[in-house]
C-alpha positions in Angstrom: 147.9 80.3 184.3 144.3 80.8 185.5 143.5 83.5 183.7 144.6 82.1 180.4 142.5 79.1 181.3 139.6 81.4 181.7 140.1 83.6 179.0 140.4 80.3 176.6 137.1 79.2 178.3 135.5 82.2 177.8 136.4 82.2 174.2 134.9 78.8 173.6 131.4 79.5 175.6 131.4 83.0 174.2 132.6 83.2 170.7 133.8 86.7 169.2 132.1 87.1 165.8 134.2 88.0 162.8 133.1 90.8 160.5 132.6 90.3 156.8 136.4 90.1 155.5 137.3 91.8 152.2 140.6 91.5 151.4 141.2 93.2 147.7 139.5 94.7 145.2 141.1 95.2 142.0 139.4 97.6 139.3 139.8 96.8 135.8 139.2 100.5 134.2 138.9 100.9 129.6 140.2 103.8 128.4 139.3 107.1 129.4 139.5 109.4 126.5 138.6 109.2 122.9 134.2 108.3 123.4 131.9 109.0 121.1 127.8 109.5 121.8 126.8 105.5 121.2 130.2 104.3 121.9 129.9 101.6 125.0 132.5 100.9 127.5 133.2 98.1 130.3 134.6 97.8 133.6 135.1 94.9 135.5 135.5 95.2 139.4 137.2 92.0 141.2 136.6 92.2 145.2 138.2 89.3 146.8 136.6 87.9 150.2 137.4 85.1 152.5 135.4 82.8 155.1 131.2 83.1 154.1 131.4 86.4 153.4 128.6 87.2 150.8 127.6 90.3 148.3 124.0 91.2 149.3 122.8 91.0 145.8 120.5 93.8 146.6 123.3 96.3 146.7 124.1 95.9 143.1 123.7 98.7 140.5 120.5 98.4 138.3 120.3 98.5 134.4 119.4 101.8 133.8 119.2 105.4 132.8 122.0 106.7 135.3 122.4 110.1 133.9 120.6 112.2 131.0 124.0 111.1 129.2 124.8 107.8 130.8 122.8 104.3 130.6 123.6 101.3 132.7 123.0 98.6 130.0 123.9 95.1 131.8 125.4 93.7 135.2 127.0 90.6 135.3 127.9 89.1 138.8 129.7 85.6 138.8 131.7 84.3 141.9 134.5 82.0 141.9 136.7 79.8 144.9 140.0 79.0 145.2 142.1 78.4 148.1 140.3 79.4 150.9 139.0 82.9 149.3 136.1 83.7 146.9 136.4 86.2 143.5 133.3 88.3 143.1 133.8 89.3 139.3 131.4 92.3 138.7 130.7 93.2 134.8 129.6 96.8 134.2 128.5 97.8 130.8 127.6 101.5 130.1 126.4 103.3 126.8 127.3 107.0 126.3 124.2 109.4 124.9 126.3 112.5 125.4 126.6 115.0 122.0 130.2 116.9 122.4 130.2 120.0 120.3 134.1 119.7 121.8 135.9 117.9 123.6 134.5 117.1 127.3 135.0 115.6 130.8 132.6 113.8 132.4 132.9 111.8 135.3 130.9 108.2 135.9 129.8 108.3 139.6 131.3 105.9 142.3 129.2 103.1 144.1 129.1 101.3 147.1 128.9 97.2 147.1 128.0 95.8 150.1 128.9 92.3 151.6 128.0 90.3 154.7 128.7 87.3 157.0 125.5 85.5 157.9 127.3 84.0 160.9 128.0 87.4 162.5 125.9 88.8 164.6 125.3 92.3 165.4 126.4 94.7 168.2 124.3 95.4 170.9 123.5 99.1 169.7 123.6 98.4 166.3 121.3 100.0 163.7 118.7 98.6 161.5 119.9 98.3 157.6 117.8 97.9 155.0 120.7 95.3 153.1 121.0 93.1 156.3 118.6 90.1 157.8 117.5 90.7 161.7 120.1 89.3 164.3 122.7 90.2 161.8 125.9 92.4 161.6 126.4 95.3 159.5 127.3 94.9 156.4 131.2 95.6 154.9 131.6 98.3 151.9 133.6 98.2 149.0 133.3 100.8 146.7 133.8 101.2 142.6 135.5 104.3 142.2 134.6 107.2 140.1 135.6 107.1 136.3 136.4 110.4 134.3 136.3 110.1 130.8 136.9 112.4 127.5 134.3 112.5 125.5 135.1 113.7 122.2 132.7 115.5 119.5 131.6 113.8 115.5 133.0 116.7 114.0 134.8 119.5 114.7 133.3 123.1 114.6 136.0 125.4 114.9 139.5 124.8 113.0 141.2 128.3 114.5 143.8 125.6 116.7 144.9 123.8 113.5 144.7 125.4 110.6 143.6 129.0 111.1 143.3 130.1 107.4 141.1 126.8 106.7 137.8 126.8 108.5 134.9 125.7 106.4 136.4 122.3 104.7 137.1 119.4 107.6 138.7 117.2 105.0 141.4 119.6 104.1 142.7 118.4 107.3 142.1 114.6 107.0 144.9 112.5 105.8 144.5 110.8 102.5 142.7 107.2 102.4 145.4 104.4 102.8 146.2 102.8 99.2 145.1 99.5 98.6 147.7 97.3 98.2 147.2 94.0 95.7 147.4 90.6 97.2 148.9 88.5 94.9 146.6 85.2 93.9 148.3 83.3 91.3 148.9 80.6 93.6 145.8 80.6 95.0 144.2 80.6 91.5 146.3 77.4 90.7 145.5 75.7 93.8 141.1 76.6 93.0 141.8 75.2 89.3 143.4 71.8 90.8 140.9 71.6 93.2 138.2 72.3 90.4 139.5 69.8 88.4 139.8 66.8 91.1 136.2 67.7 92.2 134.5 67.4 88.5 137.2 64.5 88.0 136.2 62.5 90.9 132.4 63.4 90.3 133.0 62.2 86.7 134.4 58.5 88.1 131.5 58.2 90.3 128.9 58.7 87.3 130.7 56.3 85.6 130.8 53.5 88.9 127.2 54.3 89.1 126.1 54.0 85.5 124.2 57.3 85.6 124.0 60.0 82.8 125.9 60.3 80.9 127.6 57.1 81.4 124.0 55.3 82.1 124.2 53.1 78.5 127.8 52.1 79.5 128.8 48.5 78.8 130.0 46.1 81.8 126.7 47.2 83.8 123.9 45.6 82.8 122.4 44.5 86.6 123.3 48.3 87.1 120.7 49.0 84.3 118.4 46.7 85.6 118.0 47.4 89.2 117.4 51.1 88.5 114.4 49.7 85.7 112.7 47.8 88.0 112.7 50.3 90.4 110.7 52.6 88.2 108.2 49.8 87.6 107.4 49.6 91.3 104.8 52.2 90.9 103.3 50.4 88.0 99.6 50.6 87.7 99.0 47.0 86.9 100.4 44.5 88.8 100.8 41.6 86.0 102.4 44.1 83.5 104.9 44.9 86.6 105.8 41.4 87.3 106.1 40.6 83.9 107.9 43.2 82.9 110.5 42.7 86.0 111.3 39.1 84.8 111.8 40.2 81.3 114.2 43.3 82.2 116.4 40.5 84.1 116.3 38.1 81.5 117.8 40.2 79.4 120.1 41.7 82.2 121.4 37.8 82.3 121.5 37.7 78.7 123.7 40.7 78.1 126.0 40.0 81.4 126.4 36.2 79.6 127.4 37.6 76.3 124.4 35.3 74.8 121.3 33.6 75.6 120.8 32.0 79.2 118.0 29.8 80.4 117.8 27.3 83.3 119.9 25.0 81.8 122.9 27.5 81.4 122.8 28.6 84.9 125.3 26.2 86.2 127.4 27.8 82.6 127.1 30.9 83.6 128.2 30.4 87.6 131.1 29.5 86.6 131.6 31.9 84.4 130.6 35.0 86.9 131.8 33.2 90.3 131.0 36.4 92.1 127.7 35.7 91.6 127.7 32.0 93.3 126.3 33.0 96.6 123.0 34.0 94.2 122.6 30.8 92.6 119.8 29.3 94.6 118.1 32.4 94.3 118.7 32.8 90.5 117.4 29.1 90.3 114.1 30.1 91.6 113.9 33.1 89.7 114.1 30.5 86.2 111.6 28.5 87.9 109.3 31.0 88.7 109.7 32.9 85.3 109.1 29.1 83.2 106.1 28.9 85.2 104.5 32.2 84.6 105.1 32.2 81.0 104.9 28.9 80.1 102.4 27.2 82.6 100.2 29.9 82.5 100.0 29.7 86.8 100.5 32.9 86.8 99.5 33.5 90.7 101.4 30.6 91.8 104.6 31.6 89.9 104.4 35.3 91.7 103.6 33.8 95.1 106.6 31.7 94.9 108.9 34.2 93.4 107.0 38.3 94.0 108.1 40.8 92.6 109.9 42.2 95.4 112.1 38.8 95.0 113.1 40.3 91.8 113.6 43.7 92.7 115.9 42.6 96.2 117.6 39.6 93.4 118.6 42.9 90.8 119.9 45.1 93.5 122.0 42.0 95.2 123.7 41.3 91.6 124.2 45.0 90.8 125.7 45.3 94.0 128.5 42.4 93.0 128.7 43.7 89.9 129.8 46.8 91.5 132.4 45.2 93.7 134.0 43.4 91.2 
């Protein structure tokens, strides 16, 4: 019983390091045959570790010539937990620069990965590494395994193997190119027509909601008419020929939407006749009052000051808008 006590008590005071812990790794090899000089390949290399075990990023392979035929041309080094353990996924991407005059084995070397536990610490008589921090233990290996692949040549010199009596003309022993086989589109043609026809349909009705070529002239929008007029007056070079002009294009805007002649009197008339446009009498009001005054009063700046031309313009585009709606 004392000696378990003390051997528990020595365990606390004295703790026994644990070593960096890899548990699997699981290599994720292409093909190995049928490569061609500028083909590329990948591996992918899973090495699954548990407690803080770490890969010393230092001991990874760098992007690179690796042989006169072989270049390293990325690594890609992502790390992922889950339950307890972490998954090191290592990406490997290699281009091949060898020229086969015939087929050919070659063989991609192996290399060491090296992890650590920054919580261990080293033996007494252990020795200096170049991948490890001072006070620290020496670091666990996993290695990628060698790869042996077939490189295969562009074309083929000799023909002796397959067709002995042939040996100048390669596509003699080609197969014939594949026939093209004809998709059949009526359906499809049908389906583009009805579309076609929808578009330029519905294109058509919104011309014709709009008023706009070729439909611009159209009866049943005169405010439509309007607004767009006065619009192209803004830029005007004289301001009294703008104003006056604005009134006038709505006069007869009112005239033609009445079916006849409308003055100040005839508002109330025409109200009732166009109740969609009630919630604009006060403003159509002003707009008489405003218009008697300029041409008839001959207060010209008091009649734009109390009614400007941007009244008009913003009084057009409210009654086209209605007109619209209805």
């Amino acid at each position: 019983m004392m000696r378990k006590l003390a051997t528990i008590l020595f365990l606390l005071l004295f703790p026994v390091p644990v070593q960096a812990a890899i548990e699997a790794v699981n290599i994720f090899e292409p093909r190995a045959f049928g490569y061609f000089m500028g083909d590329t390949l990948e591996r992918r290399v899973e090495v699954v570790t548990t407690g803080d075990t770490e890969l010393i990023s230092g001991s990874l392979p760098r992007p690179g010539s690796l042989t006169y035929w072989l270049d390293l041309t990325s690594v890609d080094h992502s790390v992922r937990e889950a339950h307890g353990a972490k998954t090191h996924t290592i990406i490997l991407k290699y281009q091949i620069f060898y020229s086969a005059l015939q087929a050919t084995k070659l063989k991609i070397p192996p290399y060491p990965l090296k992890f650590r536990n920054p919580g261990v610490q080293p033996p007494a008589d252990g020795a200096k590494d170049e991948h490890r921090n001072e006070g620290e233990a020496p670091p666990a290996s996993a290695s990628i395994p060698a790869l042996q692949l077939t490189i295969s040549p562009l074309r083929d010199i000799l023909l002796d193997d397959v067709m002995p009596d042939r040996k100048t003309e390669i596509s003699e022993i080609l197969r014939p190119d594949a026939r093209a086989n004809l998709i059949p589109t009526g359906r499809l043609e049908k389906l583009l027509g009805l579309s076609a026809a929808a578009l330029l349909l519905s294109l058509a009705l919104l011309l014709w909601h709009y008023a706009i070529w070729p439909f611009s002239r159209r009866a049943g929008r005169p405010f439509t008419i309007a607004d767009r007029r006065i619009r192209k007056l803004q830029s005007a070079s004289s301001s009294d020929d703008r104003y006056a002009e604005s009134l006038l294009v709505l006069h007869r805007a009112l005239d033609e939407a009445h079916g006849g002649r409308v003055f100040a009197g005839d508002l109330p008339n025409f109200i009732s006749k166009h109740e969609r446009f009630s919630d604009l009498s006060l403003r159509l009001r002003e707009f008489f009052e405003s218009s008697r005054m300029y041409f008839f009063s001959g207060d010209k700046a008091a009649a734009e000051s109390r009614f400007s031309v941007e009244d008009v313009r913003h009084l057009v585009a409210d009654l086209a808008r209605e007109e619209k709606a209805a």
